[in-house]
C-alpha positions as CSV (number, residue, x, y, z in Angstrom):
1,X,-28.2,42.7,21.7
2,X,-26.3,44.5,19.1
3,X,-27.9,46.8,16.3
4,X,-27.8,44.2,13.5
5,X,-28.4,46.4,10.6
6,X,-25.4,48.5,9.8
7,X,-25.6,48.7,6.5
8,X,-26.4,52.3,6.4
9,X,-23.1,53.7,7.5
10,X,-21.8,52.8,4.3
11,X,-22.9,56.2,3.1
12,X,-19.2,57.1,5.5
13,X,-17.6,55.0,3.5
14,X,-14.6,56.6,1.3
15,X,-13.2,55.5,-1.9
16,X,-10.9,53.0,-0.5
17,X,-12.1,49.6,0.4
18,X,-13.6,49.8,3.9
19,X,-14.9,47.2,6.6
20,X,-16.7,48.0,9.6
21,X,-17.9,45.3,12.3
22,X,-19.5,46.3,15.8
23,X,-18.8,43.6,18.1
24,X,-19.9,42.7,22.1
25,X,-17.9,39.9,23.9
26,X,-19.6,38.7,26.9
27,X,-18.5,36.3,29.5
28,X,-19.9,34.5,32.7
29,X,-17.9,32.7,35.1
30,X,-18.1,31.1,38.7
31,X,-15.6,29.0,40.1
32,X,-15.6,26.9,43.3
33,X,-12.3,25.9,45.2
34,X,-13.0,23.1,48.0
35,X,-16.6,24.5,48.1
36,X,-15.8,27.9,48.5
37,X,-16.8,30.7,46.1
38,X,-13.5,32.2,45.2
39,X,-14.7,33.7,41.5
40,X,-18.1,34.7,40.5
41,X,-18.8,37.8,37.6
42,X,-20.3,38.9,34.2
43,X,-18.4,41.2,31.9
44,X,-19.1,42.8,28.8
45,X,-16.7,44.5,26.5
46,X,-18.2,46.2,23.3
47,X,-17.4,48.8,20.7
48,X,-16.7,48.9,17.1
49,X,-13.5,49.1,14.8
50,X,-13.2,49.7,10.9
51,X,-10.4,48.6,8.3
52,X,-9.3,50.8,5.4
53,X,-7.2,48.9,2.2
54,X,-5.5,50.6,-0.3
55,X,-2.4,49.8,-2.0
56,X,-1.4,46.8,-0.1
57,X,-1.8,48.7,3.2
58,X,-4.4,48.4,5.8
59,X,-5.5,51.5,7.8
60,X,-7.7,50.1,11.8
61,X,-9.2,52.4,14.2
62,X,-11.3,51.5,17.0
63,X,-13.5,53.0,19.8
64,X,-15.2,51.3,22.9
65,X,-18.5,53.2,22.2
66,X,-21.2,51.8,19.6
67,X,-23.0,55.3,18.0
68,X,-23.2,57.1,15.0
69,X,-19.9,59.3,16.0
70,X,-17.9,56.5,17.4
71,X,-18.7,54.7,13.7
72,X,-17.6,57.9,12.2
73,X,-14.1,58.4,13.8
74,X,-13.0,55.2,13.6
75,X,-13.7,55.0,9.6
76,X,-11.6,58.7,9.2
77,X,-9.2,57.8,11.7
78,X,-8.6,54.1,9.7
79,X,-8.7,56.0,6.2
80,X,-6.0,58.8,8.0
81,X,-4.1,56.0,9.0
82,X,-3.9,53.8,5.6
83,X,-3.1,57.2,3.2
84,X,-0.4,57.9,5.6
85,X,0.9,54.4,5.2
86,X,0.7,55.0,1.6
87,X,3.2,58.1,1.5
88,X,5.9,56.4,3.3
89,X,5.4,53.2,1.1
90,X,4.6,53.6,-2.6
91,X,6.2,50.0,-3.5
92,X,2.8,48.3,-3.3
93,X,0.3,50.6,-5.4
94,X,-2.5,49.2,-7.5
95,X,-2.4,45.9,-5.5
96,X,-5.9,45.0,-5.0
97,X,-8.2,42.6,-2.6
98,X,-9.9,39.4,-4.5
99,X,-14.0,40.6,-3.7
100,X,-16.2,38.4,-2.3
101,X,-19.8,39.1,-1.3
102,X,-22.5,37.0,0.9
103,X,-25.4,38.6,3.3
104,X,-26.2,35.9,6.2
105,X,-27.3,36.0,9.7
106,X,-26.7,33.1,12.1
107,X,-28.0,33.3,16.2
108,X,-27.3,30.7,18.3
109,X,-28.8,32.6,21.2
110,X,-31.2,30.4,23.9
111,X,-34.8,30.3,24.1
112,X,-34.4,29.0,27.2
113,X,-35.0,31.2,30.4
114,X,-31.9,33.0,31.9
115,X,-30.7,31.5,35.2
116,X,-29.4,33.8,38.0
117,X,-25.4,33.4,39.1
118,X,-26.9,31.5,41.9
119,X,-28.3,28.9,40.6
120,X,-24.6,28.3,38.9
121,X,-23.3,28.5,42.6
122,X,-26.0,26.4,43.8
123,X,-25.2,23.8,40.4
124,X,-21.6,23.7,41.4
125,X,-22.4,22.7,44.8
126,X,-23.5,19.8,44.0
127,X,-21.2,18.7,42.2
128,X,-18.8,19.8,44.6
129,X,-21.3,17.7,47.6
130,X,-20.9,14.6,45.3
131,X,-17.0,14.5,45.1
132,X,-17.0,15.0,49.0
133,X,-19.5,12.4,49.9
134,X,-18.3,10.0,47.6
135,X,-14.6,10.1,47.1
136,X,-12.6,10.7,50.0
137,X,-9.4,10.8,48.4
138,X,-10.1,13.6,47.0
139,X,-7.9,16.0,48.6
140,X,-8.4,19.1,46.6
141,X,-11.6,20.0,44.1
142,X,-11.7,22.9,41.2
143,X,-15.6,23.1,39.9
144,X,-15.5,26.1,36.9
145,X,-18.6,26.9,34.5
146,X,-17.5,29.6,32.5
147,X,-19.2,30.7,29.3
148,X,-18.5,33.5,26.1
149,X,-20.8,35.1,23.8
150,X,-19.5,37.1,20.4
151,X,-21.8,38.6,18.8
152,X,-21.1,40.4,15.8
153,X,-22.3,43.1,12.7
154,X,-20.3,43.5,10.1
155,X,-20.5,45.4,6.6
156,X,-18.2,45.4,3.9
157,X,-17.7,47.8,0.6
158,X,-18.0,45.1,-1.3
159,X,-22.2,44.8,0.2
160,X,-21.3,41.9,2.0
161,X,-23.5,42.0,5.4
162,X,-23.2,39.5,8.4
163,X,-24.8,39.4,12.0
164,X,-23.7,36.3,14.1
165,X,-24.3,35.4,17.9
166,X,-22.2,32.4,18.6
167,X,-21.8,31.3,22.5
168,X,-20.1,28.3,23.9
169,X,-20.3,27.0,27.8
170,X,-17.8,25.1,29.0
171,X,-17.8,23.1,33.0
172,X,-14.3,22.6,34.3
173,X,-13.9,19.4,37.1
174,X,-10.3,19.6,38.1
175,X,-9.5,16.9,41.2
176,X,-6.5,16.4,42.8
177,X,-5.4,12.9,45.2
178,X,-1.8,12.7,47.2
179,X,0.9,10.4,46.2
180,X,3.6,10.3,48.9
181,X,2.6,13.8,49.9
182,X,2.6,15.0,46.4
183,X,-0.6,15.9,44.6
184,X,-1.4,14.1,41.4
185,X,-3.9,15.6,39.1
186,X,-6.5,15.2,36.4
187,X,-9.0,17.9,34.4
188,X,-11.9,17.3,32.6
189,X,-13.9,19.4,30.4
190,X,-17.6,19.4,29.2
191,X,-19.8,21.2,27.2
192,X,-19.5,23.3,24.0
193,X,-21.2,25.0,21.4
194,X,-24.2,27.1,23.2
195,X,-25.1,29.3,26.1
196,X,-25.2,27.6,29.6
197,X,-28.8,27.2,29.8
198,X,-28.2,24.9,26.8
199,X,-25.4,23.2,27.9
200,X,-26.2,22.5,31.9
201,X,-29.6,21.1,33.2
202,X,-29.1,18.8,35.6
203,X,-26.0,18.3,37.7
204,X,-26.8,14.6,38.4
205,X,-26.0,14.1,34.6
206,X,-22.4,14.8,35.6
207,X,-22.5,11.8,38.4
208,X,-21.1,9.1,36.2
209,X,-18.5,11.1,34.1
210,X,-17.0,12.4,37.5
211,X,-16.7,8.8,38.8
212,X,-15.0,7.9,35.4
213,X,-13.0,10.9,35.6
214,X,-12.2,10.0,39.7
215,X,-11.2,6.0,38.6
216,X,-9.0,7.4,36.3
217,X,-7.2,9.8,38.9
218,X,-7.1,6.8,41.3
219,X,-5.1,4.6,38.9
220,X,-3.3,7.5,38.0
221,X,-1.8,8.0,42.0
222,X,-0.7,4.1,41.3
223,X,0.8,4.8,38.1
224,X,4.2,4.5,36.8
225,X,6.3,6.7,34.2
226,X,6.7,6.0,31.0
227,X,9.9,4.8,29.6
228,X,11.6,7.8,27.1
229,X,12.5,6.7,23.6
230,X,10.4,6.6,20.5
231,X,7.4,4.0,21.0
232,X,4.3,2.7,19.2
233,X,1.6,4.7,20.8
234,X,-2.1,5.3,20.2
235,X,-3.1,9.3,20.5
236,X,-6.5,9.6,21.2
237,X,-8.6,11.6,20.2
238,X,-8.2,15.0,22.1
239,X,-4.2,14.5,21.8
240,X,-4.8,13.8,17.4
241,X,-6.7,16.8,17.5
242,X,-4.1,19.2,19.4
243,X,-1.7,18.0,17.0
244,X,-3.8,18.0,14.2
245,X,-4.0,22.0,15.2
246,X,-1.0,23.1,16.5
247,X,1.8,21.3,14.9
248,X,-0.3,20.9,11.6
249,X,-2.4,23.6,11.2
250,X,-0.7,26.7,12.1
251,X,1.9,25.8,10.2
252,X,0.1,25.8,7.3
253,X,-2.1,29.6,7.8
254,X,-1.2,31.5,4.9
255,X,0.5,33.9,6.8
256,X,2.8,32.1,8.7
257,X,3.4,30.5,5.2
258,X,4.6,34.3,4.2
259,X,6.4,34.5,7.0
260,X,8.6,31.1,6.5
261,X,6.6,28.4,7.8
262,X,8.0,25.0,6.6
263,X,4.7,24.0,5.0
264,X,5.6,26.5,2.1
265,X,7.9,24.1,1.0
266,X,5.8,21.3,1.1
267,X,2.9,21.9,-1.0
268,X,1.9,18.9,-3.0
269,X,4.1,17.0,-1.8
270,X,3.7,13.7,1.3
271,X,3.7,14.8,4.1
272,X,2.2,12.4,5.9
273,X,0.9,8.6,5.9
274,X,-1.6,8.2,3.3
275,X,-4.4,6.6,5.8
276,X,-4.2,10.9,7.0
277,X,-6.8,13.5,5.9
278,X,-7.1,16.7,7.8
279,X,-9.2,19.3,7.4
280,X,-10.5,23.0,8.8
281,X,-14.0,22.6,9.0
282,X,-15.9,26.1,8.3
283,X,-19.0,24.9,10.5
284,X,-20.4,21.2,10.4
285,X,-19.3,17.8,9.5
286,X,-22.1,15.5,8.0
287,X,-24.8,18.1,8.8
288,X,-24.0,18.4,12.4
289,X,-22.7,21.5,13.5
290,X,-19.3,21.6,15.0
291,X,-17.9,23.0,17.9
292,X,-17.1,26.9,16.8
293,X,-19.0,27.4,13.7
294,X,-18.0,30.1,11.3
295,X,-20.2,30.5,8.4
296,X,-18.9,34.3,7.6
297,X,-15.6,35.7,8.7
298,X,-14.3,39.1,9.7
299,X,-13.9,39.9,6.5
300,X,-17.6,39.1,4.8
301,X,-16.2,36.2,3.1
302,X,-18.1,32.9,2.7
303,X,-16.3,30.1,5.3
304,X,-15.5,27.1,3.3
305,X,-13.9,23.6,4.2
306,X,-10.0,23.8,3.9
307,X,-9.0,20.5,2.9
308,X,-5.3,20.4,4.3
309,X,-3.9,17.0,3.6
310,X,-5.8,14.7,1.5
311,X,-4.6,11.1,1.7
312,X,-1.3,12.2,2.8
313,X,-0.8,14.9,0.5
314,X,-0.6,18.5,1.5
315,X,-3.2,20.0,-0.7
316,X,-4.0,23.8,0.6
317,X,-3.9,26.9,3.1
318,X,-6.0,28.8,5.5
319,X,-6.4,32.2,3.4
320,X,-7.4,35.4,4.0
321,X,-8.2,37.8,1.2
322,X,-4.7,39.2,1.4
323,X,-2.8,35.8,1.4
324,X,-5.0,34.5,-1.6
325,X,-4.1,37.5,-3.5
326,X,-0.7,36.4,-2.6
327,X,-0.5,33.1,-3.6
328,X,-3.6,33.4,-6.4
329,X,-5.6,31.4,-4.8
330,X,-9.8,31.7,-3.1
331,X,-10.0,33.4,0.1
332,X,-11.2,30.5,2.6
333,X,-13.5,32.7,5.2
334,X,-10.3,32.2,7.8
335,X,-10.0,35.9,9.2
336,X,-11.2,36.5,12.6
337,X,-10.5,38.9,15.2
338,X,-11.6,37.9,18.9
339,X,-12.4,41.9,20.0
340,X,-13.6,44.8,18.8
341,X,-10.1,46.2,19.0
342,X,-8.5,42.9,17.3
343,X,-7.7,42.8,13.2
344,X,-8.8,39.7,11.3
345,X,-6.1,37.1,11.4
346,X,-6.0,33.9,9.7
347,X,-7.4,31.4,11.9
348,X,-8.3,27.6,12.2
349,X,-11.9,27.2,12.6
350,X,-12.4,23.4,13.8
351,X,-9.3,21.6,12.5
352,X,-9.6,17.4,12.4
353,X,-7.8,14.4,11.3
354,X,-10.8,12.5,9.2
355,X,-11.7,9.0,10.8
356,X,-10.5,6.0,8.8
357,X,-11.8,1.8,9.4
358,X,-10.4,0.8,13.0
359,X,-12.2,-0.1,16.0
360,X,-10.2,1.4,18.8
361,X,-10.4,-1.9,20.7
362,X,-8.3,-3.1,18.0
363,X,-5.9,-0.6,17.1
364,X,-5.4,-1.6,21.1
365,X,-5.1,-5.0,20.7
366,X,-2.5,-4.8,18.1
367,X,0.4,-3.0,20.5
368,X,2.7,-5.6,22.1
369,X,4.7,-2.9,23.9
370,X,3.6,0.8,23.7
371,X,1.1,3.5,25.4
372,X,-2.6,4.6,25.5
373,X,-2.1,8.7,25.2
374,X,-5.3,9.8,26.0
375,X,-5.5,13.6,27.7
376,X,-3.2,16.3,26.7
377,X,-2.1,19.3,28.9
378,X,0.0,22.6,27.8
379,X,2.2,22.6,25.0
380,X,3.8,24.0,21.7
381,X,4.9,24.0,18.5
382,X,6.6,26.1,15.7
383,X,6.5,26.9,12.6
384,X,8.5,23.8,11.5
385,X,6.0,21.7,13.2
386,X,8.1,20.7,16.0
387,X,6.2,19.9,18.9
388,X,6.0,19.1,22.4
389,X,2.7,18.3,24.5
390,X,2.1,17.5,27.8
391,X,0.2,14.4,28.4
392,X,-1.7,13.9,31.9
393,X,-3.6,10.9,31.0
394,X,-2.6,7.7,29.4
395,X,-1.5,4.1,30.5
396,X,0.6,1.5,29.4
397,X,-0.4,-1.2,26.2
398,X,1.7,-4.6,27.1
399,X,0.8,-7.5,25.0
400,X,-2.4,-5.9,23.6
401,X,-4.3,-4.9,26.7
402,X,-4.0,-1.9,28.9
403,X,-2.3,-1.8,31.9
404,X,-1.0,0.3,34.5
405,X,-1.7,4.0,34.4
406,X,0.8,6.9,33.5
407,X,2.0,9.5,35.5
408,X,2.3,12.9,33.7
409,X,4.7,12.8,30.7
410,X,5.1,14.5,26.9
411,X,5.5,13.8,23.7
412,X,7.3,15.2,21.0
413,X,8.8,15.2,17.5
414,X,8.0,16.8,14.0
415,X,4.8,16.4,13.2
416,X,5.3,16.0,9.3
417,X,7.7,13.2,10.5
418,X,5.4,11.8,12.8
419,X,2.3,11.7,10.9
420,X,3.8,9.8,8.2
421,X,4.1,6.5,10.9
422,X,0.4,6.5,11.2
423,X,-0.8,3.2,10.2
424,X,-4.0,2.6,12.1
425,X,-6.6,5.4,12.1
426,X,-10.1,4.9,13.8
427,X,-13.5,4.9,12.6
428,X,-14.9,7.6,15.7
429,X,-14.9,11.3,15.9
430,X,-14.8,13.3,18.9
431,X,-14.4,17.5,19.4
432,X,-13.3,19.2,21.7
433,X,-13.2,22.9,22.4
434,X,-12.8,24.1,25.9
435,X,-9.4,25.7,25.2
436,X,-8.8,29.0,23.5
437,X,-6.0,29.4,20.2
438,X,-3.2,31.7,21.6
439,X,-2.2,33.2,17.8
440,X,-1.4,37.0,19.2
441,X,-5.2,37.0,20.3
442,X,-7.5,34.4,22.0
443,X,-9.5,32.6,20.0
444,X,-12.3,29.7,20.5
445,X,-11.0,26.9,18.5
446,X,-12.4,23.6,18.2
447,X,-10.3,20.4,17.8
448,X,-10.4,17.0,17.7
449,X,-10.7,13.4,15.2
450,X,-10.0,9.8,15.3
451,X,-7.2,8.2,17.7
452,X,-4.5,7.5,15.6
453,X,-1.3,4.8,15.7
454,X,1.4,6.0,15.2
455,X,5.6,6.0,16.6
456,X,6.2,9.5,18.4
457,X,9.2,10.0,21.2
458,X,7.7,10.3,24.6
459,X,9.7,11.3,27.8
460,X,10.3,9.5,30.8
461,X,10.6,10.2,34.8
């Protein structure tokens, strides 16, 4: 448990606008591969870093030790490193930081009673005992529970304060069946937002979402592929929401904006259908909390809602203070840094397309000839929101009704192009969060929405 109150070492603080923030990353992890335990650990990394401004410039320094000298070297070696800056570059002086100022302490930490590593080995087994008793098909199994705790202190110049323990738990089931001697896969992912004891009581809970998960892998090793072109399609949720965050929302964090994002040119302008609203939630949608809940960032500003596209319309930014002085706008709590060692960048949060009025039996229903897209795997997308995801779950839609399932395929296309087909949204929201945002650090993300309708080109054999 970290020390939260830091604010005393602001008598270290020199002239120039300072941050400091002691951090402690934690992670647990054991993994089981056809029953046998081939990963099982704890690790900790800790230490504390502080950020100097002055002139436009930024001075960072950090140390892997938490004490009163550690705190003290990092804040001369920052301020050493932001006045040298500002001799070799006098261009920017007198630019200032927009101040902002909050005091707030959130822990999600568990009141409920530690378990050991081996009873995560022993809840694993049994998973991995009910896939083998039941499902002989089955010709290879991947049981992960993995879990990561941040826990963070940070103090500001401006007085702004923040202590926040935030955890998530995640429980990987990846299965694999032969089809003519090739294997055919399919990953699912459960849990979220709190430590394992929170997340995982009872393995038996997990019986009926593995046989759903195994019926779909079945039909899977008797599916077909998908004919390539541009077709009517229906992206469920967990495919909206990777859009929704990859192809939509980096491309609109200020600083990729700076840097020559497309979205800079688009601001006020349609962008996409007007059925779509997306939006970076700071940390809960209709009083429930979301996945990864940011109610102070890295740099002590309040986390607000970032209303993206309203009704087709793109409307704003991600902003951190620097990018709002920029383009003379609010900072929008968006800076994070994963480590110790990491600066704040501007980050998504929870980024989601907002349901609309459709029942997704009908927005089914109402495809003649088209697909059901409904797990995504890797993919990508630049800063012109060009995409391309894979998809390892989906079937076919002939004459309104589902039909044969999909071997693995993508999709792709330009997202502000794409998003502008959408013409059925539905009235359901699901988050998900097991993956981790690859913006030059890690960082937990979570995702998700509506399924949506849309045209999009998918590829074929």
């Amino acid at each position: 448990m970290l020390n939260r109150a830091i604010s005393s070492y602001s008598a270290m603080f020199p002239k120039e606008y300072t941050e400091l923030r002691v951090q402690e990353n934690r992670s647990n992890g054991v993994a089981l591969l056809n029953g046998d335990v081939v990963s099982n650990g704890r690790s900790a990394a800790s230490g504390v870093s502080a950020r100097i401004f002055k002139d436009g410039q930024w001075g960072f320094a950090s140390n892997p030790n938490i004490s009163d000298d550690a705190v003290e070297s990092v804040i001369r070696s920052s301020t050493d490193n932001v006045r040298f800056l500002n001799k070799r570059d006098t261009s920017r002086c007198g630019i200032m930081l927009p101040e902002t100022f909050i005091n707030f302490e959130k822990d999600f930490t568990s009141t409920k009673q530690k378990n050991s590593q081996k009873h995560w080995i022993d809840f694993l087994k049994s998973l991995d005992d009910y896939i083998v008793s039941k499902f002989p098909k089955i010709t290879s199994r991947t049981v992960v529970i993995r879990s990561l705790d941040m826990e963070k202190s940070l103090l500001t110049a401006t007085g702004s304060t923040s202590y926040s323990m935030t955890p998530r738990a995640h429980l990987m089931i990846n299965l694999s069946a032969d089809k003519d001697g090739q294997p055919v896969e399919l990953m699912e992912a459960h849990g979220g937002l709190g430590q394992l004891e929170d997340n995982f009581d009872n393995p038996q809970f997990y019986f009926p979402m593995i046989d759903e998960q195994v019926e779909h892998l079945l039909n899977k090793v008797d599916g077909v592929y998908a004919e390539a072109g541009e077709k009517e399609v229906i992206l469920d949720a967990e495919l909206a929401g990777i859009l929704a965050h990859e192809a939509i929302g980096h491309t609109t964090e200020a600083d990729l904006v700076m840097g020559g994002s497309v979205a800079g040119d688009y601001m006020g302008q349609k962008v996409a259908s007007s059925l779509v609203s997306l939006i970076d939630f700071a940390n809960n949608v209709n009083d429930i909390t979301c996945p990864v809940p940011v109610y102070v960032d890295d740099e002590g500003t309040k986390s607000e809602d970032v209303t993206i596209i309203e009704n087709g319309v793109l409307k704003n930014f991600m902003h951190n203070k620097d990018s709002a002085r920029h383009f003379e706008s609010t900072p929008t709590g968006n800076a994070r840094a994963f480590a110790f060692s990491d600066e704040p960048l501007i980050r998504m949060r929870n980024t989601a397309i907002m349901p609309g009025n459709d029942k997704l039996e009908e927005m089914i229903a109402s495809v003649e000839d088209g697909y059901y897209l409904m797990k995504p795997g890797n993919g990508q997308a630049d800063s012109t929101s060009e995409f391309m995801f894979a998809v390892n779950q989906g079937y076919e839609i002939k004459n309104g009704k589902l039909g044969k399932a999909l071997m693995d395929t993508t999709i792709s296309g330009v997202a502000f192009d794409m998003l502008k087909t959408v013409d059925m949204v539905s009235d359901d929201m699901t988050w998900v969060s097991s993956g981790m945002c690859g913006k030059k650090q890690p960082m937990p993300v979570g995702m998700g929405g509506p399924a949506i309708r849309c045209k999009v080109n998918i590829g074929g054999r």
